[in-house]
C-alpha positions in Angstrom: -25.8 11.6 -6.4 -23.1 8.8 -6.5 -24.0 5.1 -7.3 -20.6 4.0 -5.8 -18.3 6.3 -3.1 -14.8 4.5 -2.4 -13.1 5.3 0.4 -9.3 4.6 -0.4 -7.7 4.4 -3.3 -4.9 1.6 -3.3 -5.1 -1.5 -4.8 -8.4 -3.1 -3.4 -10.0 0.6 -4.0 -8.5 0.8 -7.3 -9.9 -2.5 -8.8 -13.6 -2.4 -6.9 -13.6 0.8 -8.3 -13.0 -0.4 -11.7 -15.0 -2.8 -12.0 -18.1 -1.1 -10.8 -17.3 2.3 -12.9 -18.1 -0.1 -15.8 -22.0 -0.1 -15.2 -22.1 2.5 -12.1 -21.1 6.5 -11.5 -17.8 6.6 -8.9 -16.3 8.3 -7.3 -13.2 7.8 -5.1 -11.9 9.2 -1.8 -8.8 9.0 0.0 -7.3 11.2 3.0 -3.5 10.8 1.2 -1.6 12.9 -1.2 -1.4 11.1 -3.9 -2.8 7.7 -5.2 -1.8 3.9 -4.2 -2.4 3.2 -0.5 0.5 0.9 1.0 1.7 0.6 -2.6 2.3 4.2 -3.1 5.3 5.8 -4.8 7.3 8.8 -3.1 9.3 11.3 -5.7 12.5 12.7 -5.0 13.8 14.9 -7.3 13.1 14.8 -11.7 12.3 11.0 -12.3 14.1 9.7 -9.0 11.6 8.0 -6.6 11.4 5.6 -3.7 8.5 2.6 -3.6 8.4 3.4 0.1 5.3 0.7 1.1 4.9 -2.5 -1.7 8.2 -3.3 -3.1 7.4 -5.5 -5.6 4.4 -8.1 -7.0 4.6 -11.9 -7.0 1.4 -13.6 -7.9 0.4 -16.7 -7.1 -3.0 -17.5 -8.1 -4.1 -18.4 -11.6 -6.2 -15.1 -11.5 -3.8 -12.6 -10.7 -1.1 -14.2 -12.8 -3.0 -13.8 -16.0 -3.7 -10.0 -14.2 -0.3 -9.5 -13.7 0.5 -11.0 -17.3 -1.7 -7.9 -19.2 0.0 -4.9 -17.4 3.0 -7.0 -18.5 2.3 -7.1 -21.6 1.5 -3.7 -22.0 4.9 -2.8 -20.2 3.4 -1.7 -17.2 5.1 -3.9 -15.4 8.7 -5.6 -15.4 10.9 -7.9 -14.1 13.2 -6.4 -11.1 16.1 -8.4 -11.6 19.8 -8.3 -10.0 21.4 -9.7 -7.3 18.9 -10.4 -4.3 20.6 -11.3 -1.3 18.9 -13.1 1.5 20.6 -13.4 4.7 17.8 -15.0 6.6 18.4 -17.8 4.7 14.8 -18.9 4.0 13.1 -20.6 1.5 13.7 -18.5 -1.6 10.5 -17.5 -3.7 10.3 -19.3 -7.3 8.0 -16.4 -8.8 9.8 -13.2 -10.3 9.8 -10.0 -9.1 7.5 -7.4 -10.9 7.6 -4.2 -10.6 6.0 -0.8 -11.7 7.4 0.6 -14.8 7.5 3.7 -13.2 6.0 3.2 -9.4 4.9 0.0 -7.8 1.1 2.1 -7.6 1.0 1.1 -11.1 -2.5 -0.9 -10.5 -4.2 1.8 -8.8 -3.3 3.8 -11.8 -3.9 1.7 -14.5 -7.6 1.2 -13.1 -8.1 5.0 -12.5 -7.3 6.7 -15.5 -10.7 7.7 -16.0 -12.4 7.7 -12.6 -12.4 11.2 -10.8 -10.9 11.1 -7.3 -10.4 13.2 -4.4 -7.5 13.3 -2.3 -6.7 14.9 1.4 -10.1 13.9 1.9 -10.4 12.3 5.1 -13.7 10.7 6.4 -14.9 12.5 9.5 -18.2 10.8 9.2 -20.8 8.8 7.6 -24.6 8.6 8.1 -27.2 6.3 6.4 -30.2 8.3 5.6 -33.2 5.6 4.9 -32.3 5.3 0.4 -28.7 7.1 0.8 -25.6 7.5 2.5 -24.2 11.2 4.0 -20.5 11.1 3.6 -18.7 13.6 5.3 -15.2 14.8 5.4 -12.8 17.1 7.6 -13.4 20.0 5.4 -16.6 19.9 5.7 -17.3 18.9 2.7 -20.7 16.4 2.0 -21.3 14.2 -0.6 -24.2 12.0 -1.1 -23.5 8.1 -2.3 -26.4 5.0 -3.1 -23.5 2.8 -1.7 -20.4 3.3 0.5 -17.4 0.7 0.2 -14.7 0.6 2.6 -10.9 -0.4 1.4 -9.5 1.4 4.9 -7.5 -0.2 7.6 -10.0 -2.6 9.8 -9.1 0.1 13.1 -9.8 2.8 11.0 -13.3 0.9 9.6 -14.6 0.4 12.8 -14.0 4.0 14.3 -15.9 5.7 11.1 -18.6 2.6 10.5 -18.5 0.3 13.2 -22.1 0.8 14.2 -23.3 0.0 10.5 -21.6 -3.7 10.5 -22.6 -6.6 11.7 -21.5 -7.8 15.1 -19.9 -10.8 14.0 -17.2 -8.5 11.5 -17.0 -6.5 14.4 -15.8 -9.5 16.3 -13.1 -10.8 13.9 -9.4 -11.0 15.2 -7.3 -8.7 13.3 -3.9 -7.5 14.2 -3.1 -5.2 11.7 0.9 -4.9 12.6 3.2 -1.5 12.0 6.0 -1.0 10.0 8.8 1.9 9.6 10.1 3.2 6.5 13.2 5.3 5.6 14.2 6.6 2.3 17.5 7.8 1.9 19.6 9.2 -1.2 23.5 9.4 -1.0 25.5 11.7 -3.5 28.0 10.3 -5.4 28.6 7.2 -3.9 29.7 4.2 -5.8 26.7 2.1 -6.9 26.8 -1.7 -5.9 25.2 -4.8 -7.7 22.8 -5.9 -5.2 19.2 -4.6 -6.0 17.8 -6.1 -2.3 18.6 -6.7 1.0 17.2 -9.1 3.3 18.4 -9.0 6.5 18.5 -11.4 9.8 18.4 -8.6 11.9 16.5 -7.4 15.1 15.5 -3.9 13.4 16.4 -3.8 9.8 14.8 -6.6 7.7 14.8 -5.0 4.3 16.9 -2.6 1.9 16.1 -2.0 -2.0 18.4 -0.3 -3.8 16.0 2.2 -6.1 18.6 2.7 -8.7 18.6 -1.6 -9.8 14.5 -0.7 -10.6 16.1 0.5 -13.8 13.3 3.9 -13.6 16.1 6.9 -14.1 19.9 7.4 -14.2 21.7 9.1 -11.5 24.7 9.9 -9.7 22.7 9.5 -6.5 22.3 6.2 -5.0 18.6 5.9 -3.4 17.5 3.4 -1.3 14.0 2.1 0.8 14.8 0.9 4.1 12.4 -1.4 6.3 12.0 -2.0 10.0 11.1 -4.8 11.8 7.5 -5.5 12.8 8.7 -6.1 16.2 10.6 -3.0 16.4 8.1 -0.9 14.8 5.8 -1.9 17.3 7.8 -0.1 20.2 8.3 2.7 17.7 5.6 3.4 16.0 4.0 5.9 17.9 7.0 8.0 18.6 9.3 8.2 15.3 8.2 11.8 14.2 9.4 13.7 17.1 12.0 10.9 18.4 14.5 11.2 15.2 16.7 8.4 17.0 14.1 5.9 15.2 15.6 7.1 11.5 18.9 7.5 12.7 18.9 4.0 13.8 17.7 2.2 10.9 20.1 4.2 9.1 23.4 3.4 11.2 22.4 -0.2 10.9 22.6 0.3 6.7 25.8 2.4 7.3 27.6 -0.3 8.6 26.4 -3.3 6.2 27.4 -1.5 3.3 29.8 1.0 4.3 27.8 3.8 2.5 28.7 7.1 4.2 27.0 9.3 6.3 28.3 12.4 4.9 26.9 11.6 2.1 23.5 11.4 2.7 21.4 14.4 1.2 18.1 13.1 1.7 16.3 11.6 4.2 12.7 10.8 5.2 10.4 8.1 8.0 7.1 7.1 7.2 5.1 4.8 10.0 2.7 2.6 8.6 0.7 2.2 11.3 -2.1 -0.3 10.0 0.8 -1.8 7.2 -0.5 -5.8 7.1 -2.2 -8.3 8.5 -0.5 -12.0 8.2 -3.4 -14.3 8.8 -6.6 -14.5 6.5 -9.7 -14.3 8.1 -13.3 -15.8 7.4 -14.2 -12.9 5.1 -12.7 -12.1 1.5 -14.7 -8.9 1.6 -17.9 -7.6 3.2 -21.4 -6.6 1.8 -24.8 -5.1 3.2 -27.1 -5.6 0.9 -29.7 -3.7 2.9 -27.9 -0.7 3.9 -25.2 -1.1 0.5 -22.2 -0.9 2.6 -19.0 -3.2 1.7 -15.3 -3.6 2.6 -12.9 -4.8 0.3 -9.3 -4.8 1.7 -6.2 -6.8 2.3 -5.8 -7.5 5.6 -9.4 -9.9 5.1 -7.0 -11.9 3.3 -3.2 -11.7 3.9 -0.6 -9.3 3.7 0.1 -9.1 -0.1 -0.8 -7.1 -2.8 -2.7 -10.1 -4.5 -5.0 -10.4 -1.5 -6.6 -6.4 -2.0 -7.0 -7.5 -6.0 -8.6 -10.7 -4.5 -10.7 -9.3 -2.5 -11.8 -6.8 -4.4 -13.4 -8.8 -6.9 -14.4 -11.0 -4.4 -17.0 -8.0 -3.7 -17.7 -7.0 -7.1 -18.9 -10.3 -7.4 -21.1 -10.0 -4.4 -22.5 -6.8 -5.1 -23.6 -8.1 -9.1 
Protein backbone atom coordinates (compact mmCIF):
# COMPACT_ATOMS: atom_id res chain seq x y z
CA UNK A 1 0.00 0.00 0.00
CA UNK A 2 1.01 3.61 -0.96
CA UNK A 3 1.74 6.30 1.75
CA UNK A 4 1.25 9.04 -0.93
CA UNK A 5 -0.86 8.57 -4.44
CA UNK A 6 -0.59 11.89 -6.74
CA UNK A 7 -2.85 12.43 -9.16
CA UNK A 8 -1.07 14.61 -11.97
CA UNK A 9 2.13 14.96 -12.61
CA UNK A 10 3.09 18.67 -13.63
CA UNK A 11 4.58 21.03 -11.65
CA UNK A 12 2.52 21.24 -8.31
CA UNK A 13 2.47 17.16 -8.70
CA UNK A 14 6.04 17.07 -9.32
CA UNK A 15 7.31 19.11 -6.28
CA UNK A 16 4.42 17.60 -3.52
CA UNK A 17 5.68 14.60 -4.74
CA UNK A 18 9.17 15.31 -4.09
CA UNK A 19 9.04 16.45 -1.09
CA UNK A 20 6.96 13.77 0.44
CA UNK A 21 9.05 10.79 -1.38
CA UNK A 22 11.79 12.04 0.99
CA UNK A 23 10.11 10.36 4.15
CA UNK A 24 6.94 8.63 2.43
CA UNK A 25 6.42 5.61 -0.51
CA UNK A 26 4.77 7.53 -3.87
CA UNK A 27 3.53 7.03 -6.36
CA UNK A 28 2.24 9.17 -9.18
CA UNK A 29 -0.63 9.18 -11.63
CA UNK A 30 -1.56 11.06 -14.54
CA UNK A 31 -4.18 10.32 -17.54
CA UNK A 32 -1.37 12.06 -20.12
CA UNK A 33 1.28 10.66 -22.29
CA UNK A 34 4.05 11.89 -21.01
CA UNK A 35 5.15 13.98 -17.93
CA UNK A 36 4.56 17.91 -17.17
CA UNK A 37 0.99 18.94 -17.12
CA UNK A 38 0.41 22.52 -18.79
CA UNK A 39 4.18 22.71 -18.88
CA UNK A 40 4.65 19.75 -21.06
CA UNK A 41 6.94 19.41 -24.03
CA UNK A 42 5.71 18.02 -27.54
CA UNK A 43 8.60 16.25 -29.88
CA UNK A 44 8.64 16.58 -33.42
CA UNK A 45 11.07 14.81 -35.14
CA UNK A 46 15.10 13.84 -33.61
CA UNK A 47 15.75 16.73 -31.02
CA UNK A 48 13.10 19.26 -32.51
CA UNK A 49 10.19 19.99 -30.08
CA UNK A 50 7.47 22.55 -29.40
CA UNK A 51 6.84 23.83 -25.51
CA UNK A 52 3.22 23.74 -26.51
CA UNK A 53 1.52 24.87 -22.79
CA UNK A 54 4.37 27.06 -20.33
CA UNK A 55 6.55 28.99 -22.44
CA UNK A 56 8.90 30.10 -20.23
CA UNK A 57 9.56 30.79 -16.08
CA UNK A 58 9.84 34.15 -14.43
CA UNK A 59 9.95 34.04 -10.68
CA UNK A 60 9.11 36.47 -8.48
CA UNK A 61 9.21 35.47 -5.05
CA UNK A 62 12.41 35.13 -2.98
CA UNK A 63 11.56 31.27 -2.81
CA UNK A 64 11.27 30.40 -6.22
CA UNK A 65 14.16 32.63 -7.31
CA UNK A 66 16.63 30.87 -5.25
CA UNK A 67 14.49 27.47 -6.81
CA UNK A 68 14.89 28.73 -10.09
CA UNK A 69 18.70 29.70 -9.27
CA UNK A 70 19.79 25.69 -8.51
CA UNK A 71 18.32 24.15 -11.73
CA UNK A 72 20.29 27.18 -13.03
CA UNK A 73 23.11 26.39 -11.84
CA UNK A 74 23.11 23.04 -12.70
CA UNK A 75 22.12 24.10 -16.37
CA UNK A 76 18.83 22.94 -16.28
CA UNK A 77 17.69 25.98 -17.00
CA UNK A 78 18.73 29.06 -19.27
CA UNK A 79 18.10 32.28 -20.32
CA UNK A 80 15.75 32.57 -23.54
CA UNK A 81 17.07 35.50 -24.97
CA UNK A 82 16.55 37.40 -28.46
CA UNK A 83 14.43 39.83 -29.75
CA UNK A 84 10.88 39.83 -27.86
CA UNK A 85 8.56 41.90 -29.55
CA UNK A 86 5.54 43.15 -27.79
CA UNK A 87 2.86 44.78 -29.76
CA UNK A 88 0.38 45.29 -26.98
CA UNK A 89 2.55 47.57 -25.73
CA UNK A 90 2.37 46.83 -21.97
CA UNK A 91 4.44 47.09 -19.24
CA UNK A 92 7.39 45.02 -20.09
CA UNK A 93 8.58 42.27 -17.40
CA UNK A 94 12.08 43.19 -15.65
CA UNK A 95 12.79 39.38 -14.82
CA UNK A 96 14.51 37.05 -17.55
CA UNK A 97 13.18 34.46 -19.33
CA UNK A 98 14.12 30.92 -18.28
CA UNK A 99 13.75 28.21 -19.93
CA UNK A 100 14.19 24.31 -19.98
CA UNK A 101 17.48 23.14 -21.32
CA UNK A 102 15.73 20.79 -23.13
CA UNK A 103 11.70 21.18 -22.48
CA UNK A 104 10.10 23.74 -20.28
CA UNK A 105 8.73 20.28 -18.09
CA UNK A 106 12.15 20.44 -16.77
CA UNK A 107 10.81 20.77 -12.95
CA UNK A 108 8.57 17.89 -13.21
CA UNK A 109 11.60 16.05 -14.33
CA UNK A 110 14.16 17.15 -12.21
CA UNK A 111 11.78 16.10 -9.16
CA UNK A 112 10.87 12.67 -10.70
CA UNK A 113 13.88 11.08 -11.59
CA UNK A 114 13.41 8.52 -9.04
CA UNK A 115 9.77 8.37 -8.29
CA UNK A 116 7.79 5.58 -10.30
CA UNK A 117 4.86 7.03 -12.25
CA UNK A 118 2.01 5.87 -14.35
CA UNK A 119 0.75 7.54 -17.28
CA UNK A 120 -2.64 7.09 -19.48
CA UNK A 121 -4.03 6.49 -16.20
CA UNK A 122 -7.04 8.30 -15.81
CA UNK A 123 -9.08 8.48 -12.49
CA UNK A 124 -12.51 6.90 -12.98
CA UNK A 125 -12.97 6.76 -9.27
CA UNK A 126 -12.02 7.13 -5.80
CA UNK A 127 -13.43 5.64 -2.48
CA UNK A 128 -12.39 6.21 1.15
CA UNK A 129 -12.48 2.87 2.91
CA UNK A 130 -12.51 3.82 6.91
CA UNK A 131 -7.90 3.67 7.21
CA UNK A 132 -7.37 3.85 3.15
CA UNK A 133 -8.25 5.18 0.02
CA UNK A 134 -9.55 2.85 -3.26
CA UNK A 135 -8.16 4.54 -6.33
CA UNK A 136 -9.50 3.40 -9.41
CA UNK A 137 -8.69 3.98 -13.01
CA UNK A 138 -10.33 3.50 -16.56
CA UNK A 139 -8.56 0.28 -17.06
CA UNK A 140 -9.64 -1.01 -14.30
CA UNK A 141 -6.88 -1.04 -12.63
CA UNK A 142 -7.03 -0.44 -8.41
CA UNK A 143 -4.53 0.77 -6.25
CA UNK A 144 -4.63 1.30 -2.64
CA UNK A 145 -3.15 4.77 -1.15
CA UNK A 146 -3.00 6.03 3.03
CA UNK A 147 -3.44 9.51 1.32
CA UNK A 148 -4.73 10.87 -2.00
CA UNK A 149 -3.51 14.42 -3.25
CA UNK A 150 -5.10 16.14 -5.99
CA UNK A 151 -2.92 18.57 -8.52
CA UNK A 152 -6.04 18.23 -11.32
CA UNK A 153 -8.00 20.97 -12.79
CA UNK A 154 -10.65 22.33 -9.94
CA UNK A 155 -13.79 20.98 -12.68
CA UNK A 156 -12.03 17.93 -12.97
CA UNK A 157 -11.55 17.72 -8.78
CA UNK A 158 -14.93 18.14 -8.06
CA UNK A 159 -16.42 15.56 -10.63
CA UNK A 160 -13.95 12.67 -9.19
CA UNK A 161 -13.90 13.99 -5.26
CA UNK A 162 -16.34 16.51 -4.77
CA UNK A 163 -18.28 14.64 -2.14
CA UNK A 164 -14.95 14.14 -0.02
CA UNK A 165 -14.31 18.14 0.34
CA UNK A 166 -15.57 20.47 2.40
CA UNK A 167 -18.52 22.63 1.27
CA UNK A 168 -16.81 25.80 1.63
CA UNK A 169 -13.86 24.54 -1.24
CA UNK A 170 -16.70 23.39 -2.96
CA UNK A 171 -18.08 26.89 -2.98
CA UNK A 172 -14.99 28.84 -4.14
CA UNK A 173 -15.20 30.91 -7.44
CA UNK A 174 -12.96 29.51 -9.93
CA UNK A 175 -13.01 30.16 -13.66
CA UNK A 176 -10.53 28.03 -14.93
CA UNK A 177 -10.32 29.80 -18.68
CA UNK A 178 -9.41 27.72 -22.13
CA UNK A 179 -6.70 28.25 -24.34
CA UNK A 180 -5.75 26.88 -28.10
CA UNK A 181 -2.54 25.80 -29.23
CA UNK A 182 -0.95 25.25 -32.61
CA UNK A 183 2.36 23.99 -33.44
CA UNK A 184 3.57 24.39 -36.73
CA UNK A 185 7.09 23.55 -38.54
CA UNK A 186 7.90 25.19 -42.06
CA UNK A 187 10.65 23.65 -44.39
CA UNK A 188 13.23 25.65 -45.47
CA UNK A 189 12.13 28.90 -44.75
CA UNK A 190 14.37 31.73 -43.82
CA UNK A 191 14.81 31.95 -40.08
CA UNK A 192 14.08 35.55 -38.51
CA UNK A 193 15.52 37.20 -35.23
CA UNK A 194 12.57 37.46 -33.20
CA UNK A 195 12.32 34.59 -30.58
CA UNK A 196 8.44 35.88 -29.43
CA UNK A 197 5.57 37.33 -30.48
CA UNK A 198 3.09 39.24 -28.61
CA UNK A 199 0.36 40.30 -30.37
CA UNK A 200 -2.72 43.00 -29.95
CA UNK A 201 -4.94 40.82 -31.71
CA UNK A 202 -8.54 39.48 -31.20
CA UNK A 203 -7.34 35.64 -31.73
CA UNK A 204 -3.69 35.36 -31.83
CA UNK A 205 -1.89 36.70 -28.65
CA UNK A 206 1.29 34.74 -28.77
CA UNK A 207 4.02 33.17 -31.24
CA UNK A 208 7.54 31.62 -30.04
CA UNK A 209 9.74 30.85 -32.48
CA UNK A 210 11.21 27.16 -31.11
CA UNK A 211 14.36 27.47 -33.06
CA UNK A 212 15.70 31.08 -30.75
CA UNK A 213 15.32 28.29 -27.58
CA UNK A 214 18.81 27.35 -28.87
CA UNK A 215 17.65 23.17 -28.16
CA UNK A 216 18.71 21.79 -31.88
CA UNK A 217 19.79 22.92 -35.30
CA UNK A 218 17.49 22.83 -38.20
CA UNK A 219 16.55 23.79 -41.55
CA UNK A 220 12.98 23.77 -40.22
CA UNK A 221 11.57 26.67 -38.66
CA UNK A 222 9.09 25.57 -35.65
CA UNK A 223 6.95 27.69 -34.00
CA UNK A 224 4.00 27.54 -30.81
CA UNK A 225 1.17 29.56 -31.60
CA UNK A 226 -1.51 30.89 -28.87
CA UNK A 227 -5.08 31.85 -28.95
CA UNK A 228 -6.93 34.21 -27.28
CA UNK A 229 -8.84 33.34 -24.06
CA UNK A 230 -11.71 34.95 -25.44
CA UNK A 231 -11.58 33.15 -28.63
CA UNK A 232 -10.82 29.95 -27.13
CA UNK A 233 -13.77 30.21 -25.20
CA UNK A 234 -16.16 30.05 -28.43
CA UNK A 235 -13.75 27.39 -29.69
CA UNK A 236 -12.88 25.20 -27.37
CA UNK A 237 -15.29 22.69 -27.64
CA UNK A 238 -15.26 22.30 -31.36
CA UNK A 239 -11.49 22.61 -32.67
CA UNK A 240 -10.88 18.74 -33.27
CA UNK A 241 -13.54 18.15 -35.76
CA UNK A 242 -13.90 22.03 -36.96
CA UNK A 243 -10.17 22.37 -38.56
CA UNK A 244 -11.16 26.12 -39.45
CA UNK A 245 -10.04 26.84 -35.67
CA UNK A 246 -6.16 25.77 -36.76
CA UNK A 247 -6.40 27.17 -40.02
CA UNK A 248 -7.30 30.33 -38.54
CA UNK A 249 -4.71 30.85 -36.04
CA UNK A 250 -2.44 29.91 -38.69
CA UNK A 251 -3.60 32.50 -41.56
CA UNK A 252 -3.37 35.11 -38.95
CA UNK A 253 0.70 34.08 -38.43
CA UNK A 254 0.90 33.79 -42.32
CA UNK A 255 0.19 37.18 -42.83
CA UNK A 256 2.35 38.79 -39.86
CA UNK A 257 5.38 37.22 -40.95
CA UNK A 258 4.86 36.32 -44.46
CA UNK A 259 5.93 32.59 -43.69
CA UNK A 260 4.34 30.44 -46.48
CA UNK A 261 1.81 28.11 -46.48
CA UNK A 262 3.27 25.80 -48.79
CA UNK A 263 5.70 25.32 -46.68
CA UNK A 264 4.15 24.03 -43.75
CA UNK A 265 4.94 20.27 -43.14
CA UNK A 266 3.67 19.99 -39.75
CA UNK A 267 0.83 20.91 -37.99
CA UNK A 268 -1.05 20.09 -34.81
CA UNK A 269 -4.14 21.88 -32.09
CA UNK A 270 -4.17 21.14 -28.62
CA UNK A 271 -7.32 22.79 -26.36
CA UNK A 272 -6.42 23.38 -23.02
CA UNK A 273 -9.58 23.25 -21.64
CA UNK A 274 -8.95 23.92 -17.83
CA UNK A 275 -5.39 26.08 -18.95
CA UNK A 276 -5.34 28.97 -15.95
CA UNK A 277 -7.03 30.67 -13.52
CA UNK A 278 -6.14 34.57 -13.17
CA UNK A 279 -7.33 35.37 -9.68
CA UNK A 280 -5.93 33.74 -6.37
CA UNK A 281 -8.25 32.46 -4.20
CA UNK A 282 -8.46 31.93 -0.28
CA UNK A 283 -6.66 28.63 -0.39
CA UNK A 284 -2.81 27.97 -1.39
CA UNK A 285 -3.67 24.26 -1.19
CA UNK A 286 -6.13 22.04 0.56
CA UNK A 287 -5.67 19.28 3.33
CA UNK A 288 -8.01 16.70 5.24
CA UNK A 289 -6.45 15.64 7.89
CA UNK A 290 -9.15 13.24 8.79
CA UNK A 291 -9.75 11.54 5.58
CA UNK A 292 -5.79 12.54 4.16
CA UNK A 293 -7.05 14.11 1.17
CA UNK A 294 -5.19 17.35 -0.29
CA UNK A 295 -5.07 19.55 -3.46
CA UNK A 296 -2.11 21.27 -4.49
CA UNK A 297 -2.59 23.13 -7.80
CA UNK A 298 -2.17 26.44 -9.63
CA UNK A 299 -5.26 27.76 -10.26
CA UNK A 300 -5.59 28.23 -5.95
CA UNK A 301 -3.13 30.74 -6.64
CA UNK A 302 -2.67 32.36 -10.07
CA UNK A 303 -1.96 31.39 -13.47
CA UNK A 304 1.92 30.90 -13.39
CA UNK A 305 4.12 28.25 -13.08
CA UNK A 306 5.48 29.70 -9.59
CA UNK A 307 1.93 29.46 -8.12
CA UNK A 308 1.78 25.13 -8.61
CA UNK A 309 5.61 25.24 -6.88
CA UNK A 310 3.91 27.61 -4.28
CA UNK A 311 1.35 25.72 -3.58
CA UNK A 312 2.80 22.67 -3.45
CA UNK A 313 4.90 23.34 -0.61
CA UNK A 314 2.30 25.24 0.78
CA UNK A 315 0.83 21.53 1.41
CA UNK A 316 3.89 19.76 2.22
CA UNK A 317 4.00 22.10 4.88
CA UNK A 318 0.52 21.32 5.95
CA UNK A 319 0.64 17.79 5.82
CA UNK A 320 4.29 17.69 8.20
Amino acid sequence: MLDFCIIGSGISGSTIAYILSKKYEVEIFDKARGLGGRASNKRFIKKQSFDHGVQYISPISKKFKRFIQILYKKKELKIWDGNHLDFTFKKKENNNKFIGSKGNNVISKYYTKNIKKNFQSPVKSILFNKYFWEIKFDSGKIIKSKSVIFTCPYPQLKRIAGKYLEKKFLKLKINMEPNITTMIAFKNQKEVPISSIKFNDKILTWAANENSKKRFSSSNSLWTLQSSVKWAKKTINIYKKNKKVENILISKFLDFTGYKKNKIIFKKTHGWKYSYNFQSSPYKSYWNKKLRIGVCADWLIGPKVESAWLSANDLAKKIK
